[in-house]
N, C-alpha and C positions, 0 to 999 in steps of 0.2 A: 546447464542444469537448471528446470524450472522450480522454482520455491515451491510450486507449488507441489510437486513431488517429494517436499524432505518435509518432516515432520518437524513442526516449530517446537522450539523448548519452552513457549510462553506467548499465553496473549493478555491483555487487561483490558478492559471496557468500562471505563467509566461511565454511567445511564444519565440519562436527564428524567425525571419523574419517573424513576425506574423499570423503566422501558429496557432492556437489555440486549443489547447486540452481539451474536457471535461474528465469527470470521469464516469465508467458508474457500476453499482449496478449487479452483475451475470453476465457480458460480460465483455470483453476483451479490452483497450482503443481504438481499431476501433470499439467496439459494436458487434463484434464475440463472439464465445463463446471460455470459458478462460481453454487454453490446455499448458501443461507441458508433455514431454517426454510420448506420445503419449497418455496421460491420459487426458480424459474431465474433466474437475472439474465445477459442477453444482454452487457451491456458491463461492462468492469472490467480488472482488471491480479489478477494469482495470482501470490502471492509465498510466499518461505519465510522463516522467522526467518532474523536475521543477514545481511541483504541490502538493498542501498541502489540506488534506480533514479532516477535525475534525468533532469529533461528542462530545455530550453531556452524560456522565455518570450518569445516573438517577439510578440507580441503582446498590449497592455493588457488584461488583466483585470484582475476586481475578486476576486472570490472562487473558492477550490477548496473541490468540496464533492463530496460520496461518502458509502458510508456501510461502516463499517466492521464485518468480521466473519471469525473460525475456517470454515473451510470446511466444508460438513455432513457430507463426505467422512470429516472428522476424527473427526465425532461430539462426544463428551462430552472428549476428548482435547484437547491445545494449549493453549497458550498465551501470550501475546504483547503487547508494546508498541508503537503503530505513533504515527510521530513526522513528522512536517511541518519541514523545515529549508528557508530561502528565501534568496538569496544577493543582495545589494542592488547597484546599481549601482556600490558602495566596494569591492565583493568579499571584505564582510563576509557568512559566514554565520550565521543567527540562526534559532532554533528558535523556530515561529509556532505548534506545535501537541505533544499528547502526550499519550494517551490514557489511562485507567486499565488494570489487565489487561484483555484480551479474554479471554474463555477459549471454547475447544468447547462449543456447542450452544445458547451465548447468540443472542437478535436482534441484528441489526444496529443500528449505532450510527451516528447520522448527525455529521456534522462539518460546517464552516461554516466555510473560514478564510480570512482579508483577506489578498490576497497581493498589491494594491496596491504598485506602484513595484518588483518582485521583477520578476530578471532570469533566474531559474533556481532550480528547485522541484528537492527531493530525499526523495524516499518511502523510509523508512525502517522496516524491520520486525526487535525486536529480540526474543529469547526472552525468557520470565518464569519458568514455573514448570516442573520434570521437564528440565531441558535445551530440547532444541528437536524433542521428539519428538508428532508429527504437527503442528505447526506453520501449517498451509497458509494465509498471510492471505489475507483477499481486500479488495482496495481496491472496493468494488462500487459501477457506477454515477460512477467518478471523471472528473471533468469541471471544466474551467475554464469559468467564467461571468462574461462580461462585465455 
């Protein structure tokens, strides 16, 4: 199942000089279509640093897996931390994931994460380096897998 087919329960965007970023469903966070090392990638979620989008687990999975990347848009620019937090049936949330930097222009990074017994997943994209200037993550390919 791709995230980007379910409808999230919540996003939050924190701005810098109030600049405001949405999140967008199979595009890119300017609404482009979402490219990595000269490959188009048809499904995904396009995010900006500083921005959290959860959804609701209605149904048992085992693993969330995607693969992670700066959008090519960005170029050599960006950079970024992208973090997996999972909320248990106690309505404990616990961080199941956390990436090194990303930065512009690298390949993508694939992830692999057990979200077993997780009632509600929350995609988290934070800035690293320069502020949050060109930023664009892309969750590419995310999808829950039974």
């Amino acid at each position: 199942t791709y995230l980007s087919d379910l409808e999230p329960i919540g996003h939050k965007h924190v701005p810098l000089f109030d600049l405001e970023w949405s999140y967008f469903q199979d595009a890119n966070a300017a609404g482009g279509r979402l490219r990595n090392s000269g490959v188009t990638f048809p499904k995904g979620i396009g995010m900006h640093s500083t921005s959290r989008l959860a959804f609701e687990l209605n149904e048992p999975h085992r693993w969330f897996d995607a693969e992670l990347a700066i959008d090519e848009r960005a170029g050599k620019e960006g950079s970024v931390v992208f973090r997996v937090y999972l909320q248990g049936s106690d309505g404990a949330w616990t961080k199941a994931f956390e990436s090194a930097v990303v930065r512009g222009a690298q390949p993508a990074a694939q992830i692999h994460v057990d979200i077993r017994g997780a009632v509600r997943m929350a995609l988290i994209v934070d800035e690293a380096d320069r502020l949050n200037v060109w930023d664009h993550a892309n969750w590419l390919n995310a999808r829950l897998v039974k």
